[in-house]
Phi, psi and omega in degrees: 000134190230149210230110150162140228285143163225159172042060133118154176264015200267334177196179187219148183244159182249103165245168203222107188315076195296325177285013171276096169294108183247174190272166193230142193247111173128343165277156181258136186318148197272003167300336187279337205230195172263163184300118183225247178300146185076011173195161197289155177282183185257078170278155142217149180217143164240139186234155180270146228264316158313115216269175174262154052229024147310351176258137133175074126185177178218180205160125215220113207257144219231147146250165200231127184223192181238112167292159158274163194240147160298126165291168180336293180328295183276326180233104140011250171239104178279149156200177189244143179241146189188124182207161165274159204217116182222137206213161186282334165110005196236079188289314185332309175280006205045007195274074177273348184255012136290096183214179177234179188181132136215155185195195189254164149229161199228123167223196178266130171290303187260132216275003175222055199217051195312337177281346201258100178248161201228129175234130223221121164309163185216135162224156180200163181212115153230125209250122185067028189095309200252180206251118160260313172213165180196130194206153188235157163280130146251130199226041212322330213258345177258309158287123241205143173253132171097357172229184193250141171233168171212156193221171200171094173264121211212163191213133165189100167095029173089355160246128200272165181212129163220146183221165170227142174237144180263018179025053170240016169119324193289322127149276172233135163275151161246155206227300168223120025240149192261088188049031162106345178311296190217136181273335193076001188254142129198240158308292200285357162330299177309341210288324189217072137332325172237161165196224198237125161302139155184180176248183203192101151249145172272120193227148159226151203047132188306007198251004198264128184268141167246037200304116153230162176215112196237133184199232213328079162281158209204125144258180186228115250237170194285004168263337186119334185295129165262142157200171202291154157302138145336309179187183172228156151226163161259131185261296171254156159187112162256346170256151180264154180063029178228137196207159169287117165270081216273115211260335201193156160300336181221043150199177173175162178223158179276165191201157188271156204149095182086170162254207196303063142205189185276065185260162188269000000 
């Protein structure tokens, strides 16, 4: 864990090396509980109906509310997840896990404490499958339960940008990249500059809600112009009993609901 003031003298930040497991104390082995850490998560993804090679980025305005969490009992470490999504986009082939991402996440602070919850910016970058970074912001004084946030991932010339805004006046965060902390780069970057706009909600332990609300979403065209999606589809939904609610052409929500897959 590294300490240490960013954006501003207005708040300070905590971020956290995640691929470092460290061990955890007051929960029962994760052999006792259910699929959390170590096995897969749960998605859903919507993508905006504006296509490449005209994308490449999106802003994505969150409502950031208190999710239930899977208790202890059942999920190692459950959490919850909501993101802008920005991805290369080449569902035909399965190569879908070249993406970006930020949004917020809600987990347990203290892993043997169910009242004590945390809500965190969250980025990730992934190439191929693997993880280049992936890092969370604590920002306790800027993230508010009950309000509207906005995130935003944008690309140019193979450098990635992710920002936040807490829509409290002050205006955009740039989050990454940060003084050499995390670059937003890398090869493969250049490779998919443009892709497909989206959202992303997330579940880890089945007991965990993934109730969102994503909404004036804006992709971003190969001039530099944001303008609304155009339209949505749900693309993916692997967890039962949460499904898509398309509200508008540039919003739509998760709802308790349905099984696994993407109906209205």
């Amino acid at each position: 864990m590294v300490g240490r003031v960013l954006l501003g003298r207005r708040f300070f930040v905590v971020f956290l090396a995640t691929w470092v497991l460290l061990p955890v104390v007051g929960v029962p082995p994760a052999s006792a509980v259910d699929w959390c850490i170590g096995e897969a998560a749960n998605h859903l993804f919507v993508r905006s109906t504006a296509g490449r090679p005209a994308t490449n980025g999106t802003t994505n305005r969150i409502f950031l509310r208190d999710r239930s969490l899977a208790p202890l009992s059942e999920c190692f470490d459950p959490r919850s997840v909501s993101t802008a999504h920005f991805t290369n986009g080449n569902w035909d082939s399965g190569d879908f896990w070249d993406q970006i991402e930020v949004g917020w996440r809600e987990v347990f602070g203290d892993p043997a404490n169910e009242t004590d919850k945390h809500w965190t910016v969250f980025i990730e970058y992934q190439y191929n499958g693997s993880t280049v970074f992936q890092r969370v912001f604590w920002l306790p004084n800027l993230l508010e339960v009950g309000t509207w946030d906005r995130f935003r991932v944008t690309n140019s010339n193979g450098q990635f940008f992710l920002k936040f805004d807490p829509l409290d006046g002050s205006g955009w965060r740039l989050l990454c990249p940060d003084g050499g902390i995390d670059t937003c780069s890398a090869s493969a970057a250049a490779y998919w500059d443009n892709g497909i706009a989206m959202g992303e909600t997330e579940q880890w332990g089945l007991g965990t809600s993934m109730r969102d609300q994503q909404n004036q979403l804006d992709y971003r065209d190969d001039s530099g112009t944001w303008t609304a999606w155009p339209d949505s589809n749900c693309i993916i939904d692997e967890a039962t009993g949460w499904k898509w609610s398309q509200t508008s052409g540039d919003s739509y929500e998760v709802v308790a609901g349905g099984g696994a897959a993407c109906s209205q």
